[in-house]
TORKOL-4160 file (C-alpha; in steps of 0.2 Angstrom, whole numbers, padded with zeros to 4 digits, m for minus):
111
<pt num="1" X="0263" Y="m0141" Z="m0003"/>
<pt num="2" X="0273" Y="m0132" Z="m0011"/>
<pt num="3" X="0275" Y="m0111" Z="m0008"/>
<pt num="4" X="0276" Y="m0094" Z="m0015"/>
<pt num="5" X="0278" Y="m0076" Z="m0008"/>
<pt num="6" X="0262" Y="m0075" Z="m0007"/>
<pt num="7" X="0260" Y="m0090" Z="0000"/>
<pt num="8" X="0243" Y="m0095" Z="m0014"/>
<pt num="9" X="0242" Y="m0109" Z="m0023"/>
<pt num="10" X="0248" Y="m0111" Z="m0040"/>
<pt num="11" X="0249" Y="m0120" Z="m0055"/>
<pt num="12" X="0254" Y="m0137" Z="m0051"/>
<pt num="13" X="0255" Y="m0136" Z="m0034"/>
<pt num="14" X="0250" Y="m0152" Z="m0021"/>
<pt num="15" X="0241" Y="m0151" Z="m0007"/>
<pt num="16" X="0235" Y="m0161" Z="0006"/>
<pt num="17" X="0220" Y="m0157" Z="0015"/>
<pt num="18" X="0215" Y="m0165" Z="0032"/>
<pt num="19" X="0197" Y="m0167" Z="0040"/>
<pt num="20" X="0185" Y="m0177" Z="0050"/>
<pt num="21" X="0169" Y="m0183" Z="0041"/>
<pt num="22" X="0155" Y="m0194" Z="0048"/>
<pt num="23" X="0168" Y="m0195" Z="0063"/>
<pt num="24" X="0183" Y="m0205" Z="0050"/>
<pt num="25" X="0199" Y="m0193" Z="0048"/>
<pt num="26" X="0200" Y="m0193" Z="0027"/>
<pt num="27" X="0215" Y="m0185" Z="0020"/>
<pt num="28" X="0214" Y="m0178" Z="0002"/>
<pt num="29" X="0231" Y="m0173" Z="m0008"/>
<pt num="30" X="0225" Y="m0164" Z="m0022"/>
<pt num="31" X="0235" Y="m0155" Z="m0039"/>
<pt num="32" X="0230" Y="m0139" Z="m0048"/>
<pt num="33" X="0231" Y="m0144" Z="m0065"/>
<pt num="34" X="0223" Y="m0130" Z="m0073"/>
<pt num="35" X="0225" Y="m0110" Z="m0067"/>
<pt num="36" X="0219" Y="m0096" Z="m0074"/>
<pt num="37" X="0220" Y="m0082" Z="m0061"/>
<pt num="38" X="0210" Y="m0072" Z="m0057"/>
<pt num="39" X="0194" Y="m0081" Z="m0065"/>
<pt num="40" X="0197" Y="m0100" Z="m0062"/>
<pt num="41" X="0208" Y="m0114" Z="m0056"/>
<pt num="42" X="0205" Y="m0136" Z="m0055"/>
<pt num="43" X="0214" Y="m0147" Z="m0043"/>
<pt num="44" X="0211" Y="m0167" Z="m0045"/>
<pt num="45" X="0214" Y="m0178" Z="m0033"/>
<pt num="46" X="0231" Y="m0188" Z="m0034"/>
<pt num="47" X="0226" Y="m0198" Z="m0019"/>
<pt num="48" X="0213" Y="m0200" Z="m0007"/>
<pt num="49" X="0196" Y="m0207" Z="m0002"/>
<pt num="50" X="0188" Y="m0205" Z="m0019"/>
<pt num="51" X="0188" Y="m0217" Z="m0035"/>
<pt num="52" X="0191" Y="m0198" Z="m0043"/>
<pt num="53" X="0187" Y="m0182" Z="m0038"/>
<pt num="54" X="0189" Y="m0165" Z="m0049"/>
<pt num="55" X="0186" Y="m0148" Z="m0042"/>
<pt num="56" X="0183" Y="m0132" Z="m0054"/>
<pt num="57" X="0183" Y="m0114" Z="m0041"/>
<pt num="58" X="0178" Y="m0101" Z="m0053"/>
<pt num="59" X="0176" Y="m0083" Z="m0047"/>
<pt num="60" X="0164" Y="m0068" Z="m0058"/>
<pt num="61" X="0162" Y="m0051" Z="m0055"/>
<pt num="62" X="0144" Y="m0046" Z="m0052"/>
<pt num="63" X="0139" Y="m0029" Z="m0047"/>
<pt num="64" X="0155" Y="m0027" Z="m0038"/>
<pt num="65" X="0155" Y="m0043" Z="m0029"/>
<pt num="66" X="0166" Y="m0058" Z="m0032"/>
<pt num="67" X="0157" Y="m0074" Z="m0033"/>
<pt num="68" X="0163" Y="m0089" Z="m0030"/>
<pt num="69" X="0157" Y="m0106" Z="m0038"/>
<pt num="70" X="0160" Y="m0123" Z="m0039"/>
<pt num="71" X="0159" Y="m0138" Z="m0050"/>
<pt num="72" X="0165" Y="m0156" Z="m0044"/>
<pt num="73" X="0165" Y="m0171" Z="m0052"/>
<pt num="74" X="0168" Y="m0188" Z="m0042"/>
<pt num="75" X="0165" Y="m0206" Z="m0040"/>
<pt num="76" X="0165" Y="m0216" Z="m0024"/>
<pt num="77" X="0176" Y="m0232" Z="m0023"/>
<pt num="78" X="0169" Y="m0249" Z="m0021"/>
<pt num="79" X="0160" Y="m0248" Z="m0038"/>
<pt num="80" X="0140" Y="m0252" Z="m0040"/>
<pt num="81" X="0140" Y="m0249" Z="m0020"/>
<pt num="82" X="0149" Y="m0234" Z="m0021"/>
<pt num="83" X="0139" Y="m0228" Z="m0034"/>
<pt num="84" X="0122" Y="m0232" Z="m0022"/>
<pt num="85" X="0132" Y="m0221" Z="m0010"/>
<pt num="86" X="0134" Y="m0208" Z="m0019"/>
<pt num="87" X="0114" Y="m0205" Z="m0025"/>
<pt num="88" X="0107" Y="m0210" Z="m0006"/>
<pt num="89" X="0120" Y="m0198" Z="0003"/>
<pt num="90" X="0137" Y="m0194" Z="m0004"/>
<pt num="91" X="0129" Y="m0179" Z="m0016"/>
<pt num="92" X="0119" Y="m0172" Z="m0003"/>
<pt num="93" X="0134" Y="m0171" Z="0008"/>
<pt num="94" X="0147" Y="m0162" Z="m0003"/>
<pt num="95" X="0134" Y="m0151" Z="m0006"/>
<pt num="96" X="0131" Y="m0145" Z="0013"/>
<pt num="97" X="0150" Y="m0147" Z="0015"/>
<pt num="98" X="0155" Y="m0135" Z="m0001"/>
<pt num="99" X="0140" Y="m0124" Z="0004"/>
<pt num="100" X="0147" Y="m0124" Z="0022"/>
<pt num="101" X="0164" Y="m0120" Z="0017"/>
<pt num="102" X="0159" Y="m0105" Z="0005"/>
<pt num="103" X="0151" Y="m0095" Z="0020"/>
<pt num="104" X="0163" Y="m0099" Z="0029"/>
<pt num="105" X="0176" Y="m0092" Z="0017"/>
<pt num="106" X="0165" Y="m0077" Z="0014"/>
<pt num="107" X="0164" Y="m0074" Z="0032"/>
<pt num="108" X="0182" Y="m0073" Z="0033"/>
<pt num="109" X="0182" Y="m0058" Z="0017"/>
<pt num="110" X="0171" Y="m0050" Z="0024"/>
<pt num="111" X="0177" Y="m0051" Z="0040"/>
């Protein structure tokens, strides 16, 4: 990953994230190809587990809150099985996971 002073992603910066799921250590290396700050940015995977994976993180003002949402599109590998994947577990699964991850970070603001 590259860095700045304030040590926050920016436009075209990589970055490889590192976790365990369903017990497998996956490592995801993402870009930011679009950056609009403070409202938006989108990182794409550039290699990693997925077929594809796009993320969107856009942040609104709402009666002095920031919210935070998020739009990902994706595809398994391995094709048609991948594809069964996806609809029996993989979608309810990066669900939970992003829902997870954004109390998490709201913890942290709030904190």
């Amino acid at each position: 990953m590259s860095s700045h002073a304030s040590d926050l992603l920016g436009p075209g910066d990589v970055v490889t994230w590192e976790a365990r799921h369903l017990g497998v250590r996956q490592r995801l290396t993402s870009k930011i190809i679009q950056y609009d700050a403070p409202r938006c940015f989108e990182d794409e995977q550039i290699a990693g587990p997925f077929a594809s994976f796009w993320h969107r993180h856009e942040f609104t003002g709402r009666d002095g809150t920031t919210v935070m949402s998020d739009l990902v599109r994706y595809r398994a590998p391995f094709g048609p099985i991948g594809w069964l994947v996806e609809r029996i577990y993989l979608d309810r699964y990066l669900r939970g996971f992003l829902e997870r991850r954004a109390a998490h970070l709201r913890a942290l603001a709030e904190g």
